[in-house]
C-alpha positions in Angstrom: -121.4 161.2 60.8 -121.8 161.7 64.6 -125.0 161.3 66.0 -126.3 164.1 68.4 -128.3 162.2 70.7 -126.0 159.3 71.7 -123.0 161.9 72.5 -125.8 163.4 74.6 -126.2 160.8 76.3 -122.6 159.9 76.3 -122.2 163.0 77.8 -124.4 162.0 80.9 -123.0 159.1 81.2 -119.3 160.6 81.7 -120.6 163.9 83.8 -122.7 161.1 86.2 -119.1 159.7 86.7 -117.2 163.1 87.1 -119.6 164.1 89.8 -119.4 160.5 91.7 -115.5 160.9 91.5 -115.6 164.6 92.6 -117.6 163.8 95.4 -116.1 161.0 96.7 -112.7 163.3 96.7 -114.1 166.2 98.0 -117.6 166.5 99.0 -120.6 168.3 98.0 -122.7 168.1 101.2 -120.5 170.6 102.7 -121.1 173.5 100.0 -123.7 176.0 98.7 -125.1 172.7 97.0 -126.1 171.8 100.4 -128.1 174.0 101.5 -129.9 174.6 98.4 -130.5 171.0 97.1 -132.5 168.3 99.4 -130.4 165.4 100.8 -131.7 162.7 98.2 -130.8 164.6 95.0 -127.3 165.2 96.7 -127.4 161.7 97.1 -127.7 161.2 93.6 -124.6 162.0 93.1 -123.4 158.9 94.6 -124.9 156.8 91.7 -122.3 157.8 88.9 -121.7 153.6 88.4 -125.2 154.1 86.8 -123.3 156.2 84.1 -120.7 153.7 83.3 -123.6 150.7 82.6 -125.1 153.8 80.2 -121.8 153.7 78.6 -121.5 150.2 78.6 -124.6 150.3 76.8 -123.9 152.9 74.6 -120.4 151.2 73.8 -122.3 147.6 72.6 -124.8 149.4 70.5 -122.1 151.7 68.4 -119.4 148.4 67.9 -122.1 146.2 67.2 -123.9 149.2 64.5 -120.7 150.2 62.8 -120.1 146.6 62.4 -123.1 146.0 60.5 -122.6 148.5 58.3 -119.5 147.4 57.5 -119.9 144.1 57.2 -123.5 143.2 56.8 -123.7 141.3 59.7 -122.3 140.0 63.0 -121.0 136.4 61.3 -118.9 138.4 58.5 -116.4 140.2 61.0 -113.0 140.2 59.6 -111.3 139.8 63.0 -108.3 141.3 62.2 -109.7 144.5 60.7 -111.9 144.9 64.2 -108.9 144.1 66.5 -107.0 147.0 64.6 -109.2 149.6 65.0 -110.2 148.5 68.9 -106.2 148.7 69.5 -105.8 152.3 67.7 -109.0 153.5 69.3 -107.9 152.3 73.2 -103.7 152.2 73.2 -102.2 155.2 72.6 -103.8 157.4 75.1 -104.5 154.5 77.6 -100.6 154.2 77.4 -99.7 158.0 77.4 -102.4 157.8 81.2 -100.8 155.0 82.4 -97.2 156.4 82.1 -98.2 159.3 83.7 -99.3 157.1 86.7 -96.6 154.8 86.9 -93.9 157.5 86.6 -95.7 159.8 89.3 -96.3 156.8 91.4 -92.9 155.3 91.2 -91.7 158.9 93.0 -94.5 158.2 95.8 -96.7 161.2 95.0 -99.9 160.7 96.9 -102.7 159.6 95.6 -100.7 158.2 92.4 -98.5 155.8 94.5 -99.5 152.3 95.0 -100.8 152.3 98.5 -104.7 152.8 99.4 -106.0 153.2 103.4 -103.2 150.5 105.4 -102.1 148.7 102.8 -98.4 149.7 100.8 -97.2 147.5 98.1 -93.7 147.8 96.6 -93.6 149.7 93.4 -93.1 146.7 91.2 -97.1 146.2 92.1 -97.1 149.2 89.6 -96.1 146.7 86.8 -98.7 144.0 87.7 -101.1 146.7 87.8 -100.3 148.4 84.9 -100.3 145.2 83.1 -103.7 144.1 84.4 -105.2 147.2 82.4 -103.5 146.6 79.5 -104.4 143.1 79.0 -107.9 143.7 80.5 -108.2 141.9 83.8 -107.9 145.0 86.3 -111.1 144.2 87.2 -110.1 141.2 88.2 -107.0 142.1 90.4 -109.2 144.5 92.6 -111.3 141.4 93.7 -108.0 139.8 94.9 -106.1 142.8 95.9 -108.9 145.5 96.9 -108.9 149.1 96.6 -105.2 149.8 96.1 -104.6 152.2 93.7 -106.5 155.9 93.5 -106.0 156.5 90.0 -105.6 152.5 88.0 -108.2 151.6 89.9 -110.6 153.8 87.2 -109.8 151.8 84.6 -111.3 148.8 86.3 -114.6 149.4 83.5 -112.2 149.6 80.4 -111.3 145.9 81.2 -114.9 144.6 81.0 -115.6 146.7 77.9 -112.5 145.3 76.2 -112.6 142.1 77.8 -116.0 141.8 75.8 -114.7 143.4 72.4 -111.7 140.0 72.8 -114.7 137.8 72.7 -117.3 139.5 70.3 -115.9 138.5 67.5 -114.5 135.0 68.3 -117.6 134.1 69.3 -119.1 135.3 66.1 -116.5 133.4 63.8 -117.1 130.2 65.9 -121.2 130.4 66.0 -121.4 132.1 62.6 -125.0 132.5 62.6 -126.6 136.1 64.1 -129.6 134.4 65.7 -126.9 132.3 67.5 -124.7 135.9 68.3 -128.3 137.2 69.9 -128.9 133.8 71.9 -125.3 134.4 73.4 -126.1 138.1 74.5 -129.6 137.1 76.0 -127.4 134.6 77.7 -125.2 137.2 79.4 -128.4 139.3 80.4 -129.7 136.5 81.9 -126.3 135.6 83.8 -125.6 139.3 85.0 -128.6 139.3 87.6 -127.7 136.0 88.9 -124.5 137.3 89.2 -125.4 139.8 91.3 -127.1 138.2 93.5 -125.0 136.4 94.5 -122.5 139.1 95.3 -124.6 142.0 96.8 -122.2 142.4 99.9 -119.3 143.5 97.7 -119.6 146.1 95.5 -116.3 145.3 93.9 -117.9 141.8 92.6 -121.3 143.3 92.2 -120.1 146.5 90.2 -116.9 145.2 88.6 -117.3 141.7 87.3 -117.1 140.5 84.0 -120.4 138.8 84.1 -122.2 141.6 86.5 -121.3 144.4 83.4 -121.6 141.8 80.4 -125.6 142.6 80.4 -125.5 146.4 80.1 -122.8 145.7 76.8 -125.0 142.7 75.1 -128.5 145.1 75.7 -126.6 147.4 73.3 -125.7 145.0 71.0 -129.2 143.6 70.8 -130.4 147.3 70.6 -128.0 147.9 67.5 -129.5 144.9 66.0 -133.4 145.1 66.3 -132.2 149.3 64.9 -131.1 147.8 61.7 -134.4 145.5 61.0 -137.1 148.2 63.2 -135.9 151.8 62.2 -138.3 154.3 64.1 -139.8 156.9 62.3 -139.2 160.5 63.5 -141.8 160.4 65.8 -141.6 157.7 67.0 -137.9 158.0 67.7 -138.9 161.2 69.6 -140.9 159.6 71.9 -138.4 156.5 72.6 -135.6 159.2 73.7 -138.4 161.1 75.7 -139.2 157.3 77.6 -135.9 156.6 77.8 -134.5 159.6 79.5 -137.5 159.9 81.8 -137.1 156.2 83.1 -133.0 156.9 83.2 -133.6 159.5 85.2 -136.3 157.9 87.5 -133.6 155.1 88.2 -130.9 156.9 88.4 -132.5 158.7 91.3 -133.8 155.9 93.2 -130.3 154.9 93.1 -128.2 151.4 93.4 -128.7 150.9 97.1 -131.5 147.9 97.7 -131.1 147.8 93.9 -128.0 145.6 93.0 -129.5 143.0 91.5 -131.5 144.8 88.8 -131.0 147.9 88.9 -127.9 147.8 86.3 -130.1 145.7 83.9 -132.8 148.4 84.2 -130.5 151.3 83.6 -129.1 149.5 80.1 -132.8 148.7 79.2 -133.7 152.3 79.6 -130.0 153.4 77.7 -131.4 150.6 75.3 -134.9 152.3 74.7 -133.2 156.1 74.0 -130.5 154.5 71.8 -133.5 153.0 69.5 -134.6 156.4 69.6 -131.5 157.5 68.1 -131.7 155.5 64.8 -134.6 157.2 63.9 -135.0 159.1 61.0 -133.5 162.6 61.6 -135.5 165.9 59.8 -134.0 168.8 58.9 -134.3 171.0 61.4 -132.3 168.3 63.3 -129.7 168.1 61.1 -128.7 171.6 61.9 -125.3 172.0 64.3 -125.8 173.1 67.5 -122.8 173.2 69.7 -123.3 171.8 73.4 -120.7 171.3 76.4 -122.5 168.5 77.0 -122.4 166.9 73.5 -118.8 167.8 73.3 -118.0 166.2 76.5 -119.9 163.0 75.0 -117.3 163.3 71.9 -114.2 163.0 74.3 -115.7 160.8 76.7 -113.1 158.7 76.7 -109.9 161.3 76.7 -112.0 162.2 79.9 -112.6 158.8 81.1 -109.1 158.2 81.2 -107.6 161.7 82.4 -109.6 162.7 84.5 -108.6 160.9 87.7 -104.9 162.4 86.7 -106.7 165.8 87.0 -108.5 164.5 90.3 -105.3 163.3 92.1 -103.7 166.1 91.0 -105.9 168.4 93.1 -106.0 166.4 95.7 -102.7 167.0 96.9 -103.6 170.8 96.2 -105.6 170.3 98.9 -107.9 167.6 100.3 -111.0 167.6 101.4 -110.5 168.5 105.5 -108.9 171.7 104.1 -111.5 172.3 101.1 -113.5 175.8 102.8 -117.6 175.7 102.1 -117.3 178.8 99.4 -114.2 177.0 97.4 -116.0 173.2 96.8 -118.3 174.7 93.7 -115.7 177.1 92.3 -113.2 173.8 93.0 -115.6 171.8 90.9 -116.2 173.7 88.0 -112.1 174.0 87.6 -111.8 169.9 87.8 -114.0 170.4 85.0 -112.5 172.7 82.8 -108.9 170.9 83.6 -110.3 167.6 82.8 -112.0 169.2 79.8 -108.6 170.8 79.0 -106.6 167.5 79.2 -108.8 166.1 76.9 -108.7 168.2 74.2 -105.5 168.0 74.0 -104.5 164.5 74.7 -107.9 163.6 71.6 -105.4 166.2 69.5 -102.3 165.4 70.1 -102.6 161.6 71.1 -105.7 160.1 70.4 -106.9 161.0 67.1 -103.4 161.6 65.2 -102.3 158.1 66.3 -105.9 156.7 65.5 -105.5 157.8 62.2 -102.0 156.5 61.5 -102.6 152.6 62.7 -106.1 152.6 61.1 -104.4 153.5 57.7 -102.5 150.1 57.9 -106.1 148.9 56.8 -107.6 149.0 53.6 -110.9 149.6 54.8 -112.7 152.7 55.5 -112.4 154.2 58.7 -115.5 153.5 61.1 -116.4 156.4 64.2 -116.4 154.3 67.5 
C-alpha cells in the first residue's frame, strides 16, 4: 500500500528538480514570474539539488523499510532476491532513456550529442558514457571529464543511489549485526560534511560525490529503522510532517550558496523528520483517496527523473532561450510539464511496470513497492 505523504514529498522533491532544470534551460527571471515574485523566491528555483538529497533520503528510508518487513532485519537480506528487484525496478526504462540518447546523439542532434560549451568528443564517448550510468560511476566521469553531455549528465544522482544499493547489502552479509549496519551509516553522515568541505569550489565534487550524497541515503536508512522500534502515534506523526516541511522549506529557501557543507545534511535531517511522520498511525479520514498531481507526480518520480531531460532537450531545439518571448516562458513551462508528465505515464505503462512485473516473477517472494 502506497503511502500518501512520502509520494508528497516525492513529488517536491522531483518538481524542485523540474523547476531547477527548466530554469537553467530557459529562464524564469524574464517572464510574468518576474515581475510578480521578489528576486530571492526566484532564486529558489536555483536550489532543485536540495530535491535530489530529499530523494536520496526518501530512497534510503523506503529500501531499508521494505526490507525489514520482508526480512526482519537488515542482517537477513537475501542478496540475490534484493539485487533482482533493484535491477527490474532501475533497467528497463533506464535502458529504453539511454537508447533514446545515444541514438539521437549519434546523429548530432543538439543538446543530445556529446559535446557541452568547447569541448566535442567523438561519438564512441557515447559508449563510455552510456556505460558509466549503467554500471553506476557517471558521477564519477563528470569529475574527470566535466559537463559534457546535456541529457546523461542527469543521471549523475542514479549512480550514487545505486552505487549505495551495490554496497547495502554486502555490507550487511559481512557485519551481520544491525547495530553494526547503523554504526556504518553514522559513519557516512559523518564523512559527507568532511567531504564537502573539502570540495566547496566545485560543485561537481561537492554535489555529485559518492561520499558528499552517501549522508542524505544512510539518514533515511536510519529513519526507516528508529520507524520500526518508535512508531508515532497520529498526532504525533502530524506534527513531525508539520516540522519537517516547515524546516524543508526554511532551507530550501536559504538555499546551497554559503551552505555546502551542511546544508545537504540538514535538508535529509528535515526529509528524515517528515518521513518519521509518515509511519505514523493513519485514521480514517486519512485513509480516504484523494487524487493529487502532486502525489501522482511522486508515484512516477522516476519515469520523470529519467525522461524528462529527453522532453527538455527536445524543446530546446524548438527554440532556446534567446528566442523564448516574455508571454511564452510560463505557457512554455506548464507544456514541459504535461510532456514530461505524458512521457511518464506511458513509459511506467508500457516499460516500467510490465517489465517490473515480469523479472520480479522469477522470484518466489512477494513483490515489495520501491
Amino acid at each position: 500500500m502506497r503511502n500518501k505523504h512520502i509520494d508528497t514529498l516525492r513529488g517536491v522533491a522531483i518538481m524542485c528538480v523540474l523547476v531547477l532544470h527548466f530554469t537553467l534551460a530557459f529562464g524564469l527571471k524574464n517572464s510574468p514570474l518576474g515581475d510578480i515574485l521578489p528576486t530571492w523566491l526566484l532564486r529558489a528555483a536555483l536550489q532543485g539539488n536540495f530535491g535530489v538529497t530529499m530523494f536520496f533520503t526518501v530512497s534510503g528510508y523506503l529500501i531499508t523499510s521494505t526490507s525489514l518487513r520482508r526480512w526482519g532485519s537488515l542482517a537477513q537480506i537475501d542478496i540475490r532476491t534484493f539485487y533482482l528487484y533493484r535491477f527490474a525496478r532501475i533497467m528497463p526504462c533506464l535502458l529504453l532513456a539511454l537508447a533514446i540518447i545515444v541514438v539521437l546523439g549519434s546523429f548530432d542532434v543538439p543538446f543530445f550529442s556529446n559535446s557541452d560549451g568547447d569541448v566535442d568528443r567523438p561519438a564512441s564517448y557515447f559508449f563510455i558514457a552510456a556505460g558509466s550510468v549503467l554500471t553506476f560511476w557517471h558521477n564519477q566521469l563528470m569529475q574527470t571529464a566535466g559537463y559534457f553531455n546535456y541529457c546523461l549528465n542527469v543521471y549523475w544522482s542514479l549512480s550514487v543511489e545505486e552505487m549505495f544499493y551495490l554496497l547495502l547489502p554486502l555490507s550487511c552479509l559481512l557485519l551481520r549485526r544491525d547495530w553494526l549496519i547503523v554504526l556504518l551509516c553514522c559513519a557516512a553522515i559523518v564523512a559527507g560534511p568532511i567531504y564537502r568541505s573539502e570540495h566547496t569550489d566545485n560543485e561537481i565534487f561537492f554535489m555529485y560525490g559518492y561520499l558528499a550524497c552517501f549522508d542524505a541515503i544512510a539518514i533515511g536508512c536510519l529513519t526507516a529503522l528508529l520507524a520500526q522500534r518508535e512508531v508515532p502515534n497520529a498526532r504525533q506523526g502530524r506534527g513531525l510532517r508539520i516540522a519537517g516541511g516547515i524546516a524543508l522549506a526554511a532551507l530550501y529557501l536559504r538555499g546551497i550558496d554559503g551552505h555546502q557543507i551542511f546544508g545537504f545534511t540538514l535538508v535529509a535531517l528535515a526529509s528524515g523528520v517528515f518521513l518519521l511522520g509518515s509511519s505514523a498511525k493513519v485514521t480514517a479520514a486519512e485513509r480516504a483517496p484523494r487524487r493529487s498531481v502532486l502525489r501522482w507526480f511522486g508515484q512516477h518520480s522516476y519515469e520523470i527523473y529519467l525522461f524528462h531531460v529527453i522532453v527538455l532537450a527536445g524543446m530546446r531545439n524548438v527554440v532556446d532561450k534567446a528566442h523564448l518571448s516574455y508571454g511564452a516562458r510560463l505557457p512554455w513551462l506548464l507544456l514541459f510539464l504535461c510532456l514530461t508528465a505524458l512521457a511518464a505515464a506511458l513509459v511506467a505503462r508500457y516499460v516500467s511496470e510490465p517489465a517490473n512485473a515480469a523479472l520480479r516473477s522469477r522470484s518466489p517472494s512477494e513483490r515489495y513497492a520501491r
